[in-house]
MARLO-398360 format. One record per residue (C-alpha): x, y, z; residue number from 1; residue in one letter; chain. Coordinates in Angstrom, 2 decimals, padded with zeros to 5 digits. Example, Ala and Ser with C-alpha at 12.3 -4.5 7.8 and 13.67 -1.06 7.14 Angstrom:
       X       Y       Z banu dokol filo
  012.30 -004.50  007.80    1     A    A
  013.67 -001.06  007.14    2     S    A
REM end
This chain:
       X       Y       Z banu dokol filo
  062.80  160.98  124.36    1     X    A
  066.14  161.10  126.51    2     X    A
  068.34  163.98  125.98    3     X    A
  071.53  163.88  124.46    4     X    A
  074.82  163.41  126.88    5     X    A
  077.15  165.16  124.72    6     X    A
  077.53  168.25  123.50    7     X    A
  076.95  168.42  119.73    8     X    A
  079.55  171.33  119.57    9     X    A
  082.10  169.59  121.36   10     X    A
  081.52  166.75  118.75   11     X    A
  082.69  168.65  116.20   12     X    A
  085.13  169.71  117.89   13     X    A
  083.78  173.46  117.29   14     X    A
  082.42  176.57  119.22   15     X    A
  079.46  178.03  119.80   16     X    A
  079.90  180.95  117.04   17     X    A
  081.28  178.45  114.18   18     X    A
  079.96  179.39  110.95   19     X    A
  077.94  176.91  108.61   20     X    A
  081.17  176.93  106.85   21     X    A
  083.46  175.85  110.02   22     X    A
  080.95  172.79  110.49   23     X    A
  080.70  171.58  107.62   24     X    A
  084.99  171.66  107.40   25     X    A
  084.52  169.62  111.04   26     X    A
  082.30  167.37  110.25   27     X    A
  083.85  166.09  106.77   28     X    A
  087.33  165.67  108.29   29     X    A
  085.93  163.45  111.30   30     X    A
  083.36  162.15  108.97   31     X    A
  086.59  160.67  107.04   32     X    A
  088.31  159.25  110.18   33     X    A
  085.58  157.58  111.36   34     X    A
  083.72  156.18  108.38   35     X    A
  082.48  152.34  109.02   36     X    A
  083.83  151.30  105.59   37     X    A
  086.90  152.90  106.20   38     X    A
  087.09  151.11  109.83   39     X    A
  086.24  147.87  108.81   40     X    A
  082.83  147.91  110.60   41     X    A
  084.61  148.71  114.15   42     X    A
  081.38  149.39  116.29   43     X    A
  083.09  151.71  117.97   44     X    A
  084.07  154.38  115.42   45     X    A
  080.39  153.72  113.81   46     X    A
  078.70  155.07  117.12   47     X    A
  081.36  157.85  116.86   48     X    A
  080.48  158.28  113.35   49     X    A
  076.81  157.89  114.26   50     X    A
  077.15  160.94  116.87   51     X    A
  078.67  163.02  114.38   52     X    A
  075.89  162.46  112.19   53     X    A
  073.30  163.75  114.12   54     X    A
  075.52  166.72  115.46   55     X    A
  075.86  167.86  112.41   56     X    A
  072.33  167.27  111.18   57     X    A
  071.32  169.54  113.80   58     X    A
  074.12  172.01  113.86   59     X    A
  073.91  172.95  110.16   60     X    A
  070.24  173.40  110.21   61     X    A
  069.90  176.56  111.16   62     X    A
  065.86  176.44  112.66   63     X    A
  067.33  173.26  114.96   64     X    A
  070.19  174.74  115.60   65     X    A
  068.68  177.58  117.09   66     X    A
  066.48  174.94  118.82   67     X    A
  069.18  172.88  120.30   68     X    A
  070.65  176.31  121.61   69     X    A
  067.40  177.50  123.67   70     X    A
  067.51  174.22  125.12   71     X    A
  071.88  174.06  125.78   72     X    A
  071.08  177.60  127.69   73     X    A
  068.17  175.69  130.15   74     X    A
  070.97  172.56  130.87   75     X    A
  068.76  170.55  128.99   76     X    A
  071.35  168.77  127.98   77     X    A
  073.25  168.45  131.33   78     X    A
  075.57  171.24  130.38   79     X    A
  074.64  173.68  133.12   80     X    A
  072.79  176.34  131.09   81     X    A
  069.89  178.63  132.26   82     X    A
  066.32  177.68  133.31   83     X    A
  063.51  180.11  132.71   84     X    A
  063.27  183.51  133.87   85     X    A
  066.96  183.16  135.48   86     X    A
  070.40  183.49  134.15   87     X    A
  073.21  181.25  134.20   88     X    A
  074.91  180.14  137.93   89     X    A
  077.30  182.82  137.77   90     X    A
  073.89  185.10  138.69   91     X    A
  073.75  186.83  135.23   92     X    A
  070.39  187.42  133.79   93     X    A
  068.80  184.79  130.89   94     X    A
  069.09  187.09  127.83   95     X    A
  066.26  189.27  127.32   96     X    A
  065.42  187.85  123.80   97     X    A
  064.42  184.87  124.92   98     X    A
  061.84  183.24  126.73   99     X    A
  059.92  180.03  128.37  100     X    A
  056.58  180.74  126.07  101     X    A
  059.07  181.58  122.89  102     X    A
  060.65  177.73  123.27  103     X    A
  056.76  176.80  123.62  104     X    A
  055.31  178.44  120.48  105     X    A
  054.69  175.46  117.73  106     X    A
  055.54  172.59  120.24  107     X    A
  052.96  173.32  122.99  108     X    A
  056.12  171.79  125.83  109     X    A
  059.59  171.02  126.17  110     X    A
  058.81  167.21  126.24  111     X    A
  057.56  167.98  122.66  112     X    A
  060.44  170.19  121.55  113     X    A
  062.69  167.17  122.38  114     X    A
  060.52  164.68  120.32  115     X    A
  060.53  167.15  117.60  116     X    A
  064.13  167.54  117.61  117     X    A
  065.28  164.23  117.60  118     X    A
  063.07  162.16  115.99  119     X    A
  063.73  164.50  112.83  120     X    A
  067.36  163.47  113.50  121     X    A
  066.08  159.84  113.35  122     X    A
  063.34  159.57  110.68  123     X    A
  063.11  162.56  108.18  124     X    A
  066.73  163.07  107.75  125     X    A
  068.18  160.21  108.39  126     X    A
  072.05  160.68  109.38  127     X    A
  074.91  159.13  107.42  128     X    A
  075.81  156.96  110.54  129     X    A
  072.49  155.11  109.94  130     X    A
  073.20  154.65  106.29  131     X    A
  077.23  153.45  107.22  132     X    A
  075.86  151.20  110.08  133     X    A
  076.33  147.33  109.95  134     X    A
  072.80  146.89  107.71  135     X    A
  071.42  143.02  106.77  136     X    A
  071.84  142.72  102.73  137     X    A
  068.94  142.58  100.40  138     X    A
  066.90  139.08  100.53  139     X    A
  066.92  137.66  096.52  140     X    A
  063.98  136.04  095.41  141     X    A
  064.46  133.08  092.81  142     X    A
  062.22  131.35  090.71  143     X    A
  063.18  127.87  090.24  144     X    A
  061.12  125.57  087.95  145     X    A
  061.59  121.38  088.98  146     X    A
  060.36  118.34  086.91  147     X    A
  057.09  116.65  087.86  148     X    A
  058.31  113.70  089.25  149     X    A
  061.16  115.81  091.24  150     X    A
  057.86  117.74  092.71  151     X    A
  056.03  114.21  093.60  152     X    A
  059.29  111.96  094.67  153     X    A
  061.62  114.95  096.25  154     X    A
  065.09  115.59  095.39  155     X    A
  067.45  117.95  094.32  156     X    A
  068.27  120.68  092.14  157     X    A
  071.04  122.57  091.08  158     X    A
  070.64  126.96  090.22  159     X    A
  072.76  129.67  089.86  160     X    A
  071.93  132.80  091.30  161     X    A
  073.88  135.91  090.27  162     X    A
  074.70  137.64  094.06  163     X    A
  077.15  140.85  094.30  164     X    A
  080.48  140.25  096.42  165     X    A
  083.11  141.93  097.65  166     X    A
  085.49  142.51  095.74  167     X    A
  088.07  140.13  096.49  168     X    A
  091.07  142.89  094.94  169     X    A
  090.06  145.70  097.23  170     X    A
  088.41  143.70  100.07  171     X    A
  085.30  145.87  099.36  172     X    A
  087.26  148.68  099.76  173     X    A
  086.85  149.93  096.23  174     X    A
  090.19  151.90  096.06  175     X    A
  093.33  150.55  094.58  176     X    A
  095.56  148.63  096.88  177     X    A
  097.60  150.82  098.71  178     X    A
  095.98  154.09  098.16  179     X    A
  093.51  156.69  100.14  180     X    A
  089.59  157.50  099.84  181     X    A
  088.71  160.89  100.39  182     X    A
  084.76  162.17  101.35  183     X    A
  082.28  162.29  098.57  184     X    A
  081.86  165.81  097.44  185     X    A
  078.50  164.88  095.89  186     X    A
  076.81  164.05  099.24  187     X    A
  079.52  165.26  101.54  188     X    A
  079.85  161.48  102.89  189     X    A
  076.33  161.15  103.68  190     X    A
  076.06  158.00  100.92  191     X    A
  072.60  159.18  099.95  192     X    A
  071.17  161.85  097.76  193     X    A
  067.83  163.67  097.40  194     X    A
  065.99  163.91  095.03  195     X    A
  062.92  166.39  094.18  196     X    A
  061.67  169.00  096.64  197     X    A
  060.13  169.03  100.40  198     X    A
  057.41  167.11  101.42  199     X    A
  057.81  165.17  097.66  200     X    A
  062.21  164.72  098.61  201     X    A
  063.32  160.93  098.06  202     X    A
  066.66  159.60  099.22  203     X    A
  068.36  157.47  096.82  204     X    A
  072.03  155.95  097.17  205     X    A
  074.75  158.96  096.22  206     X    A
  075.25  157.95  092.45  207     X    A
  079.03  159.15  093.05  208     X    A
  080.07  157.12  095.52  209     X    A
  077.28  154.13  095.45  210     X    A
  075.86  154.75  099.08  211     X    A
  079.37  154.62  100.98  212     X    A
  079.81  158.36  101.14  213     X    A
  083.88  157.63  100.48  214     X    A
  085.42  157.65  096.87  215     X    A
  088.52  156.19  096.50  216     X    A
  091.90  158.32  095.66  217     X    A
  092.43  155.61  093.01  218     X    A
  089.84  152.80  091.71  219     X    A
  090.02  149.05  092.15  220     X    A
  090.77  147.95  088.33  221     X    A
  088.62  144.66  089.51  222     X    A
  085.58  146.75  090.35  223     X    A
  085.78  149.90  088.99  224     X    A
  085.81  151.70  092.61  225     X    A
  082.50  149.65  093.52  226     X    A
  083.83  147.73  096.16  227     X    A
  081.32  144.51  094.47  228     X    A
  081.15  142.68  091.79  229     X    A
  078.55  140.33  090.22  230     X    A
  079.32  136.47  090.78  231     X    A
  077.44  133.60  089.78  232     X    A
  076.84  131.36  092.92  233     X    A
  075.98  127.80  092.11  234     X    A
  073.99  126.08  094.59  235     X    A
  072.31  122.58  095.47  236     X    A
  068.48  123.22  096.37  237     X    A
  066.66  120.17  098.35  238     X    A
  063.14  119.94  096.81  239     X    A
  060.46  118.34  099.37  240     X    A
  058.31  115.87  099.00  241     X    A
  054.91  116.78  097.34  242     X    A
  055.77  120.34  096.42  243     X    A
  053.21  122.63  094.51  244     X    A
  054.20  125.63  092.28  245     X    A
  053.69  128.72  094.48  246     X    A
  055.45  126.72  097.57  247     X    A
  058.51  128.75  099.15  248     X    A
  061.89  128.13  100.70  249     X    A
  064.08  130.64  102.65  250     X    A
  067.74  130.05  102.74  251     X    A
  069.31  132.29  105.59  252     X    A
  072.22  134.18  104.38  253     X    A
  072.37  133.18  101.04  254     X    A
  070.93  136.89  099.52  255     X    A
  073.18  139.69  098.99  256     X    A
  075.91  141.04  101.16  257     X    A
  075.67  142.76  104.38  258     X    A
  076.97  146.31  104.50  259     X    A
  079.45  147.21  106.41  260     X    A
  079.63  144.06  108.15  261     X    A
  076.29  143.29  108.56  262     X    A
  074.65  140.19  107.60  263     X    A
  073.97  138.56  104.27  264     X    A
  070.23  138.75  103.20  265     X    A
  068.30  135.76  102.28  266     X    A
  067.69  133.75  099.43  267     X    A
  064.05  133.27  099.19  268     X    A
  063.23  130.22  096.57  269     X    A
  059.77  129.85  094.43  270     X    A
  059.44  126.53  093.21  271     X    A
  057.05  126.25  089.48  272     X    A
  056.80  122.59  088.40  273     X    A
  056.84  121.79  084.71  274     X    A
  053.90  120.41  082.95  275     X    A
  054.18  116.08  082.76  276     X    A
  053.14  114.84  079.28  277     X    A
  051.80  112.02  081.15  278     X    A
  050.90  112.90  084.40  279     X    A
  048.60  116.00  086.20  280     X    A
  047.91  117.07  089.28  281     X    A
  044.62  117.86  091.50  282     X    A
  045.04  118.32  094.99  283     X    A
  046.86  114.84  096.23  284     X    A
  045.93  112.92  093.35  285     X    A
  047.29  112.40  090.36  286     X    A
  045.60  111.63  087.01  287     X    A
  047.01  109.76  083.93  288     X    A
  044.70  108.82  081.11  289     X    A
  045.67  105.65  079.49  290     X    A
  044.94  104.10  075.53  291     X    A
  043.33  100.74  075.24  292     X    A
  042.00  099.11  072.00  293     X    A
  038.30  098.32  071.35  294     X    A
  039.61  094.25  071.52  295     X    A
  040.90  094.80  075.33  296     X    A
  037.49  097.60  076.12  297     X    A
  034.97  094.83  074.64  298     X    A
  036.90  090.96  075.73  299     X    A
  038.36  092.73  079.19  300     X    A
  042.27  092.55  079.56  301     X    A
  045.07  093.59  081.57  302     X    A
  047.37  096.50  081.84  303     X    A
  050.27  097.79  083.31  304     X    A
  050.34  101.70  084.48  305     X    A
  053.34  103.35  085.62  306     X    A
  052.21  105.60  088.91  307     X    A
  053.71  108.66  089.68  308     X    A
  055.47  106.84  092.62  309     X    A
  057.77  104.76  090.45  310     X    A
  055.74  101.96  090.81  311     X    A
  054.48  099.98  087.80  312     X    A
  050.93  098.83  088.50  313     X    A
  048.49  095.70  087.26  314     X    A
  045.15  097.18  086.35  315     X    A
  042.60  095.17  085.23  316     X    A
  040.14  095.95  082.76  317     X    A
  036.81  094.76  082.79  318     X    A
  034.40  093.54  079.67  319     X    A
  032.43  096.15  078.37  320     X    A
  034.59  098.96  079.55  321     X    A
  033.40  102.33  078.32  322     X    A
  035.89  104.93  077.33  323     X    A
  036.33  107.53  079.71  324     X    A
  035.93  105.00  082.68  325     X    A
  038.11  105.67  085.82  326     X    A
  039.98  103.35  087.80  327     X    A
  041.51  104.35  091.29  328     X    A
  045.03  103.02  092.45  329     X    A
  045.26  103.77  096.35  330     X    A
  048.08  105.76  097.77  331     X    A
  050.03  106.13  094.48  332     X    A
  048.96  110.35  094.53  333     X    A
  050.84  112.98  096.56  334     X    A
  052.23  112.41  099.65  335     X    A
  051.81  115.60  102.20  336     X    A
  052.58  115.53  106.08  337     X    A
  050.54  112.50  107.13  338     X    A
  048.03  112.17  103.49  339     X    A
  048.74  110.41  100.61  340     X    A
  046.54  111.00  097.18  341     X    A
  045.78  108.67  094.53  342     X    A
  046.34  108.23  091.22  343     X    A
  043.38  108.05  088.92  344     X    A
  043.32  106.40  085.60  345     X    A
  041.09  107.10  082.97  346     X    A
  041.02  104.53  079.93  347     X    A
  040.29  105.99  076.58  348     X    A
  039.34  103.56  074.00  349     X    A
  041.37  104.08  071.08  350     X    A
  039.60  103.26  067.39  351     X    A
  041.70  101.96  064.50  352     X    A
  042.34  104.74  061.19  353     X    A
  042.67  101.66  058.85  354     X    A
  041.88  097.85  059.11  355     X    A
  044.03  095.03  057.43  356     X    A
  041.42  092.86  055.26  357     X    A
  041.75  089.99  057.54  358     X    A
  040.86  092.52  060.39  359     X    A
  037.66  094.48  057.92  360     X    A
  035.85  090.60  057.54  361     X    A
  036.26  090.26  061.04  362     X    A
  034.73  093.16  062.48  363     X    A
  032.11  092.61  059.48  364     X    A
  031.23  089.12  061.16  365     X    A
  031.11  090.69  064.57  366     X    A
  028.56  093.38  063.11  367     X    A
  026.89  090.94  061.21  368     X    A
  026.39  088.34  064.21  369     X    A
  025.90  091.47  066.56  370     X    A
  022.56  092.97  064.18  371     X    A
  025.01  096.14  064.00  372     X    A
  025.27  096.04  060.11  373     X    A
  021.86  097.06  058.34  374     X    A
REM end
């Protein structure tokens, strides 16, 4: 990995003997000036901020500090320094305490000391620049449940999704109008927090501040110091044509806020289609079953059937017809890219609970002409 071009002391504005104390007083007052949030997102002061970060992550640890030192004294860094076995250009000797094999030891070379060094900056501890960066917001997943017939025909529907927002008082801000923030004490402007112990150490968004490492002098009343609030955001979803339960739809930049700038996340939509009364669904087809009487199963007659479609269809029904019997309308199913489905209707002969007398002698004559009576 590429070496650092600046000096991490002259970042902090600081010298080579400042105490642990004397960095961490440098790095909260620039940490202050050149917090995203309190720039409005100016790229500029977050790459300052950024650099700051990482001197300080290094500079207040003492086992990379002393790290970042053997390396300063070898020019590593482009600073002039030593190289091995020789002292400095003015011809003074490299200081007897330290040597080539001592940088070595637990790295095995200097192109591993570096990756060492600064990936920690970058991955295990990662600096408070990263956290106050421009950052995409959080995608939101909704679950939106449509009608049947919305599913089949297409359409629209209307949902409200609850989505945090700046806070239109403070701007985001979260302090009063008017007044100052000030570094979080609780994790010295970092925004995060850790929690547990070494290898087992989570980072979780500073509980003081909510992530932004700043706490205002004086609160928002609208937020609370936040800098959000929860809105209810009503919006008009288009449903396609032949949608299943399960099927998703991303909406860009609908989800939750960027931060600091950054954009919005997005709104990821899972469509669930009710249950019909009437109508099911198998692959591309649909199935309805449909009543008839024992006159219309036995003489033959004609029906209509509504179709899924919005068509209403003839349907003829044959003498003799059996309950349970199927009858296939074409191209009145699903429609899907380039496929269409059908819609199957099954006939279900429907018997009578009670018989009118005139109705009772006639089905006795039919049994009786019929050798169904004994």
């Amino acid at each position: 990995m590429a070496a650092a071009k600046k000096d991490y002391y002259q970042v902090l504005g600081v010298g080579e003997k400042a105490t642990s104390d004397e960095l961490k007083k440098a790095y909260r007052k620039l940490a202050k000036q050149y917090h995203p949030d309190v720039n409005g997102g100016d790229r500029k002061a977050s790459n300052r901020f950024k650099q700051i970060g990482q001197a300080y992550a290094v500079l207040s640890n003492p086992a990379k500090r002393k790290q970042y030192d053997q390396m300063r004294r070898l020019g590593a860094f482009g600073l002039g320094g030593t190289s091995p076995g020789r002292g400095p250009s003015t011809g003074t000797r490299a200081d007897p305490g330290f040597s080539f094999e001592d940088l070595q030891g637990g790295f095995g070379n200097i192109s591993d000391l570096f990756s060492t060094l600064f990936d920690n900056i970058g991955k295990k501890e990662p600096s408070s620049a990263t956290k106050g960066g421009r950052q995409k917001g959080e995608n939101v997943e909704y679950v939106v449940e449509i009608p049947f017939l919305t599913a089949v025909r297409g359409g629209k529907v209307s949902i409200e999704v609850s989505i945090t927002e700046d806070c239109a008082t403070c701007s985001g801000v979260g302090a009063k109008p008017g007044t100052d923030l000030h570094t979080c004490k609780e994790c010295k402007g970092t925004g995060d927090v850790s929690f547990g112990q070494g290898g087992f150490a989570v980072k979780r968004p500073c509980p003081a501040c909510f992530g932004r490492g700043m706490i205002p002098d004086t609160p928002c009343s609208s937020c609370s110091g936040r800098g959000t609030v929860r809105q209810q955001r009503k919006l008009h979803i288009d449903v396609p044509v032949g949608v299943d339960t399960g099927a998703k739809r991303r909406l860009s930049g609908q989800g939750e806020r960027g931060k600091s700038g950054g954009k919005a996340g997005d709104l990821i939509i899972t469509f669930k289609v009710k249950l019909d009364r009437f109508f099911t669904r198998k692959g591309l087809d649909v199935h309805v079953t449909v009543p008839i009487n024992i006159v219309q199963a036995t003489l033959g007659s004609k029906i209509k059937v509504r179709t899924a479609r919005g068509k209403k269809v003839v349907l003829r029904i044959p003498k003799g017809t059996q309950s349970g019997t199927k009858f296939r309308i074409k191209g009145q199913g699903i429609k899907k890219a380039d496929r269409v489905g059908d819609q199957l209707v099954e006939v279900e002969v429907s018997v009578p609970d009670e018989l009118s007398d005139e109705e009772q002698k006639a089905m006795e004559e039919f049994a009786e002409a019929s050798g169904l009576r004994h």
